[in-house]
PATI-668293 format. One record per residue (C-alpha): residue in three letters; x negated, y, z. Coordinates in pm, whole numbers, padded with zeros to 5 digits, always signed. Layout:
residues N
AlaXYZ;...
This chain:
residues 351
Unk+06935+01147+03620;Unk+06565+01269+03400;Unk+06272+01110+03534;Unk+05978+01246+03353;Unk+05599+01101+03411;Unk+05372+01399+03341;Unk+05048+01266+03196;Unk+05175+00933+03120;Unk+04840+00669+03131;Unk+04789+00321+03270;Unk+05003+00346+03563;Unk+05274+00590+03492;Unk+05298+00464+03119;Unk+05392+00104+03301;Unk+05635+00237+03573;Unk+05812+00440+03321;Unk+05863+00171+03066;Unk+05956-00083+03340;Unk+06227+00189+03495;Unk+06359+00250+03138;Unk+06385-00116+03101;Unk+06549-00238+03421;Unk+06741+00100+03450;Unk+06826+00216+03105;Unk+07094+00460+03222;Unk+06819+00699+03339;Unk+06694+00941+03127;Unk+06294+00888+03115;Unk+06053+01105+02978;Unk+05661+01060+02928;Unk+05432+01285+02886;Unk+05156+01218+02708;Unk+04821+01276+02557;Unk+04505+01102+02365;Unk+04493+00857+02188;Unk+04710+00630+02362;Unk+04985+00912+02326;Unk+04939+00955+01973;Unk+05015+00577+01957;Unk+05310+00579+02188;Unk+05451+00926+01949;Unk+05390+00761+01688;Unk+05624+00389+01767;Unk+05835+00583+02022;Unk+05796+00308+02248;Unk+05519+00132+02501;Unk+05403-00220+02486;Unk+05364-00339+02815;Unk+05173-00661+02913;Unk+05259-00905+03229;Unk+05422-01188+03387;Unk+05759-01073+03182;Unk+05507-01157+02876;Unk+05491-00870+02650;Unk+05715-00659+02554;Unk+05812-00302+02366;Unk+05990-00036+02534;Unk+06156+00251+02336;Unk+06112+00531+02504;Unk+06124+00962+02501;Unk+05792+01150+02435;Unk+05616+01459+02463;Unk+05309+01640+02452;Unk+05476+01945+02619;Unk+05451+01934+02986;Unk+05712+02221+02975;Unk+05960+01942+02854;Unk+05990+01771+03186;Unk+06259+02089+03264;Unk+06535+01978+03421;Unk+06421+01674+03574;Unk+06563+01536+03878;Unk+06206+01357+03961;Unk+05858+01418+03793;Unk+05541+01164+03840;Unk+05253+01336+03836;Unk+05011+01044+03726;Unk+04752+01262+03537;Unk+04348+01215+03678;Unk+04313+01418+03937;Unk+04082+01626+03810;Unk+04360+01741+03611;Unk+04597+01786+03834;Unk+04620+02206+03818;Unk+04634+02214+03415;Unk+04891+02024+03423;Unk+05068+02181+03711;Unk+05009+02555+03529;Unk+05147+02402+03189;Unk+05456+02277+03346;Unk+05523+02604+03519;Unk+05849+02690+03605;Unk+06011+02352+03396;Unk+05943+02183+03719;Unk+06198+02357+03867;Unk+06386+02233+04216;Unk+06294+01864+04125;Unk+06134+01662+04353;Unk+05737+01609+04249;Unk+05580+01265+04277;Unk+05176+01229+04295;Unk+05087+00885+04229;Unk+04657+00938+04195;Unk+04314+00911+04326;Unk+04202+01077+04607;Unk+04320+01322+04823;Unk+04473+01634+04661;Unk+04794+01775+04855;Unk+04581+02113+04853;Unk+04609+02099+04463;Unk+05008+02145+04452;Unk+04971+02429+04672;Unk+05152+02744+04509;Unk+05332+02500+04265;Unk+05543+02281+04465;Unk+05665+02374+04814;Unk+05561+02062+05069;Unk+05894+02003+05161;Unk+05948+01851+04766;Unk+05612+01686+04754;Unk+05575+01283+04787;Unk+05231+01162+04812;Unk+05211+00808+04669;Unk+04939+00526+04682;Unk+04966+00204+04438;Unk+04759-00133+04493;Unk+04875-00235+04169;Unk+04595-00174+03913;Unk+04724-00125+03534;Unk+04478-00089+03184;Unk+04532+00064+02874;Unk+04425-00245+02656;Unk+04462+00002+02364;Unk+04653+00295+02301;Unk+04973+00232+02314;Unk+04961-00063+02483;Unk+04937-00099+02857;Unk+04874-00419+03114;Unk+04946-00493+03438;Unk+04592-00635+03545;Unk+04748-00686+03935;Unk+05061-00700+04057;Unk+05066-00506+04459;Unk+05279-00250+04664;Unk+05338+00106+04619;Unk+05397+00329+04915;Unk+05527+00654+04921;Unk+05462+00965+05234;Unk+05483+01298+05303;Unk+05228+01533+05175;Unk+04972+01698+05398;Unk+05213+01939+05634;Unk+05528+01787+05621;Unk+05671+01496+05830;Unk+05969+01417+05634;Unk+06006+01112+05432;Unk+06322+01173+05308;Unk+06163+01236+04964;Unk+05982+00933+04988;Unk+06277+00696+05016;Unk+06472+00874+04755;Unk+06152+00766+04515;Unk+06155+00457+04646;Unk+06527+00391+04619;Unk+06474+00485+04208;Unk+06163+00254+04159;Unk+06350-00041+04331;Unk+06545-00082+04057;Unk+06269-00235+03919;Unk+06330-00570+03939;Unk+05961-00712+03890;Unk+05860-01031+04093;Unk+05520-00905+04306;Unk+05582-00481+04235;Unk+05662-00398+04592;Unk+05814+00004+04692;Unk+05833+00131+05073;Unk+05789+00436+05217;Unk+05549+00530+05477;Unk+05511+00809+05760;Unk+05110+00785+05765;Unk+05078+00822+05394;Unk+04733+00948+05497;Unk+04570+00682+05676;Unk+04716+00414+05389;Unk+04542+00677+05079;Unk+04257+00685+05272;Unk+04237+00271+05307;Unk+04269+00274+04898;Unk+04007+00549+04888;Unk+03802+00306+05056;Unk+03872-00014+04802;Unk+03840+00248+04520;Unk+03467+00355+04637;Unk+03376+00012+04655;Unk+03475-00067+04306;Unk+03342+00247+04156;Unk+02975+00149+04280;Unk+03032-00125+04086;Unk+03131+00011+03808;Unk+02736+00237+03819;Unk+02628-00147+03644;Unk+03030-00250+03490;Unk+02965-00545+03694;Unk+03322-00737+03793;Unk+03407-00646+04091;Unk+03488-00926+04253;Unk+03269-01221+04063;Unk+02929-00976+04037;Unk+02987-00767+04314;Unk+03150-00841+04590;Unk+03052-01246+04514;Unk+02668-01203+04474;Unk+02507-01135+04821;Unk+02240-00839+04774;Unk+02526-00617+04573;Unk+02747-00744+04878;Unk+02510-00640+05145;Unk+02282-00385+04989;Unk+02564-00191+04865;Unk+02917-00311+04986;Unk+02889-00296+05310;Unk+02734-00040+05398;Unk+02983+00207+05174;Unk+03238+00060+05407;Unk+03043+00109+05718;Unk+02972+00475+05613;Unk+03323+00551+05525;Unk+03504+00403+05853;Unk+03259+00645+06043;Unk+03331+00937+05836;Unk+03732+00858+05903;Unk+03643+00803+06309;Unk+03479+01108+06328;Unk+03734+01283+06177;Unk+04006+01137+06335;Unk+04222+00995+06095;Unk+04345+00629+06144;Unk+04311+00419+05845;Unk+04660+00249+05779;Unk+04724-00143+05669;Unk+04793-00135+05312;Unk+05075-00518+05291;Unk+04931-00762+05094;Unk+04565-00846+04893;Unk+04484-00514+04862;Unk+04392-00383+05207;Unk+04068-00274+05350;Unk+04048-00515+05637;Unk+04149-00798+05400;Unk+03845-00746+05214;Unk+03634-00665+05504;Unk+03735-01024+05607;Unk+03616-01180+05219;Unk+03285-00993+05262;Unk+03251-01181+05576;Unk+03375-01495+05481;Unk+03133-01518+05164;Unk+02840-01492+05408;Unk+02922-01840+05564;Unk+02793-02108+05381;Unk+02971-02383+05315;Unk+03294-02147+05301;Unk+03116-01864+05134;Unk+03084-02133+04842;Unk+03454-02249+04829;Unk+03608-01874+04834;Unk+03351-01782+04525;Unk+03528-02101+04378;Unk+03829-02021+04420;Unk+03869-01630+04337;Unk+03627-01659+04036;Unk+03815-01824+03757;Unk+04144-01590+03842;Unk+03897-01276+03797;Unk+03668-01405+03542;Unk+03982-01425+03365;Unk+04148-01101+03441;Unk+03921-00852+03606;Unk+04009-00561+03847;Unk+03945-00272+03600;Unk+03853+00072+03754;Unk+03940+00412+03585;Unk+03598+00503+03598;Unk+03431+00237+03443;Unk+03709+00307+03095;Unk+03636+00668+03180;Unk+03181+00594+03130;Unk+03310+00359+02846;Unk+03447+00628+02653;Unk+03249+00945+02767;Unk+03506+01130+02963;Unk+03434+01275+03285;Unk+03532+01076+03570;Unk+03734+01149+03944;Unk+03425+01002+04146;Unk+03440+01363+04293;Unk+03778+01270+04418;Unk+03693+00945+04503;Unk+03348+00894+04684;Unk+03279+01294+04695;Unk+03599+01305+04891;Unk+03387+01131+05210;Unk+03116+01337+05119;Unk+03317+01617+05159;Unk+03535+01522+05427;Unk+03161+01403+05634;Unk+03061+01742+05568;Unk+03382+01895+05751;Unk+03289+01738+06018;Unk+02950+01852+06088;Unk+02776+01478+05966;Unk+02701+01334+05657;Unk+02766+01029+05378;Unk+02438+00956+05176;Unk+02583+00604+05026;Unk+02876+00772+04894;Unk+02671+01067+04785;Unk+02422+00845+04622;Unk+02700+00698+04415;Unk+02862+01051+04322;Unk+02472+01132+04170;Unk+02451+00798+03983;Unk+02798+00852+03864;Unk+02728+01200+03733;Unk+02426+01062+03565;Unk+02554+00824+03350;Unk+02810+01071+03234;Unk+02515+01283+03112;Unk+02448+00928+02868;Unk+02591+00833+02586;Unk+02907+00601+02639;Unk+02897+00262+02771;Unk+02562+00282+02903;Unk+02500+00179+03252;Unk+02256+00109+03561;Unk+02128-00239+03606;Unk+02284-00406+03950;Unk+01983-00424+04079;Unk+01880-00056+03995;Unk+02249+00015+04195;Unk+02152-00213+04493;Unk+01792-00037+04472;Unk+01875+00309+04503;Unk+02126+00232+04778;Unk+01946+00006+05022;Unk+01642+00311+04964;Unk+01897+00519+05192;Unk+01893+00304+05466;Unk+01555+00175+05474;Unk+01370+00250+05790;
């Protein structure tokens, strides 16, 4: 069986390596490009970083996304902003093989004309992977990965044959399932992911300077959530429990529980020297870092969008898409202040 990653970064750099590892009878193919895959072209192999230790995994390369021909499976873990380049430079190569999106956002529409639905798998990963440097990738936090039918199909036949391959995996904490409302469960990471790009506007940790200090927590966390739970209610779509840490309502409930004093104090406690030492890092904030253009568009312009649709609007979310797009106009690894974030947000709602 060829399993090819096209557009091989954080996360499908680290799935690929641990599937050639735990199932080296597969063929595996990445795809890659930048920096990081001139480093993994040039040792033929990706060091991966995590509770295994670390560890280098030979494995095949390209640049050519035409090379993923004859591929039983193909990952499509590019940005999503890249998504139809790299669906028009695969071409026909994909073939009849069954196409895997594991990205930001929501972009079934994207595959349209280049993958009929019925060989589509939507995916959504908790599990949040760095590339420390090129070449060399990290599993920052360990989480499920669920797999769904795209947009117009019901079928998760496709699903469990992906999931069926990536449980051969055999890493304590990585977690596979399929899952019929693929939607609602995208749409709950959507939700984490807008949250942690606002705080990425000041690359403030997410958890210790964000979600831990009260005015980011209020003045800014909240009421993203707030805004996007309407904008899913009003257009119908049921947000879907994501199992384990990284679920909506689970941090919903830490929001919450930070507010009450004396408990407030022993959560900060307790979470802060776990993420002090190994932060939740967001694809956006490496993306200002080095100057590249960013998926906020797929990310919080998504609610814009989808408030739009339906005839109401999202000014936190579109607040965030502005300030996003303006530090991209900067020069690399500049940033807001948090209070500047907190400032321009709370302006919204004032009254």
């Amino acid at each position: 069986m060829k399993v090819s990653f096209l557009g091989a970064g954080a996360i499908g750099s680290m799935f690929a390596a641990l599937l050639r590892k735990h199932a080296p009878e597969l063929d595996v193919l990445v795809v890659v490009r930048g920096a990081h895959g001139e480093a993994v072209a040039e040792r033929g192999e990706i060091e991966i970083v995590g509770p295994w230790g670390e560890e280098r995994v030979p494995i095949a390369w390209s640049y050519d996304p035409q090379d993923v021909v004859g591929s039983d499976i193909v990952f499509v873990t590019v940005k999503s902003q890249a998504t139809k380049p790299a669906l028009e430079q695969a071409g026909e190569a994909l073939g009849d093989a069954l196409v895997v999106s594991i990205q930001n956002g929501i972009n079934d529409h994207q595959y349209d004309g280049f993958v009929p639905v019925d060989r589509l798998v939507m995916g959504m990963t908790t599990t949040n992977m760095a590339v420390l440097a090129p070449g060399r990738v990290s599993m920052q936090l360990d989480g499920c990965t669920l797999f769904g039918p795209a947009i117009g199909s019901s079928s998760t036949a496709g699903a469990q044959q992906v999931v069926d391959l990536l449980r051969r995996i055999d890493v304590p904490g990585l977690d596979f399932d399929a899952q019929t409302n693929i939607l609602g469960v995208r749409y709950n990471k959507l939700i984490i992911n807008a949250l942690g790009y606002a705080s990425c506007l000041s690359a403030s940790n997410f958890i210790t300077e964000a979600l831990c200090y009260r005015p980011w927590r209020e003045g800014v966390g909240l009421l993203i959530v707030q805004e996007c739970k309407r904008v899913l209610a009003a257009a119908g779509i049921e947000i879907e429990k994501i199992p384990g840490r990284s679920d909506l309502s689970r941090i919903e409930n830490l929001m919450l529980a930070l507010k009450m004093p004396i408990l407030g104090k022993m959560v900060q406690m307790a979470i802060k020297g776990k993420f002090e030492r190994s932060p939740i890092v967001f694809s956006l904030y490496q993306d200002l870092q080095r100057g590249k253009p960013t998926e906020v568009e797929h990310i919080n312009g998504q609610i814009v969008r989808l408030a739009s649709s339906v005839g109401t609007q999202a000014p936190v979310n579109a607040e965030i898409v502005a300030m996003t797009h303006e530090l991209e106009e900067r020069p690399g690894d500049t940033f807001f202040s948090r209070q500047d974030v907190i400032d321009r947000i709370t302006k919204l709602t004032a009254t």
